[in-house]
C-alpha positions, 0 to 999 in steps of 0.5 A: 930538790937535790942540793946538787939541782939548786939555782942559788942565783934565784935563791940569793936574788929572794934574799936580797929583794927581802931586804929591799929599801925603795928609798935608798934605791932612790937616793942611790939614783940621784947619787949616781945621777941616773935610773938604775934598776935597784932593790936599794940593798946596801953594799954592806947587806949584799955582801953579808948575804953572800957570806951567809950562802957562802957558808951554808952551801958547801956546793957553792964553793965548787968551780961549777956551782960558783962561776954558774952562779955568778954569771947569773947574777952579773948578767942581770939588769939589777945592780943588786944582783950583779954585785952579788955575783962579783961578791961571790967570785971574791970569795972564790978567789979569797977561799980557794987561791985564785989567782986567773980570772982571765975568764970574766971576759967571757961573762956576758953582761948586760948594760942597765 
């Protein structure tokens, strides 16, 4: 597989279930006080393991790869995956000076 040709969406939704605490997917529920589809990764793991294929994966920091990426990610019905997405859209607009994001409008999302 080309680096061009990669789905880092399912690449990135395999490391987080890697990382997945059962336990704190169930507390997380009780917390927020309803059932919601959750491998239990903290926020703070998210967060790093989209900083890792961040920095991997150069292509990911194309407008393309990126925005793909991310819609996928968000349009899941796994918390886990959606903050992924959203983590990696703030690292565009961190990385590359983005200033509209009026287009995340068009996102279709899923409610869980």
């Amino acid at each position: 597989m080309k680096k061009s040709d990669k789905d880092f969406s399912r690449f990135l939704n395999q490391e987080l279930r890697k990382n997945q605490d059962k336990k704190f997917a169930q507390s997380r529920n009780k917390f927020i006080g309803e059932e919601i589809i959750s491998y239990g990764v903290k926020t703070k793991e998210i967060r790093k393991i989209v900083k890792k294929y961040w920095k991997e994966y150069p292509e990911l920091k194309t407008a393309k790869a990126c925005f793909t990426t991310a819609e996928k990610l968000i349009s899941t019905k796994i918390l886990d995956n959606q903050l992924a997405g959203i983590f990696l859209l703030g690292l565009y607009q961190k990385t590359l000076a983005i200033k509209d994001i009026s287009w995340l409008e068009k996102i279709n999302y899923r409610k869980y």
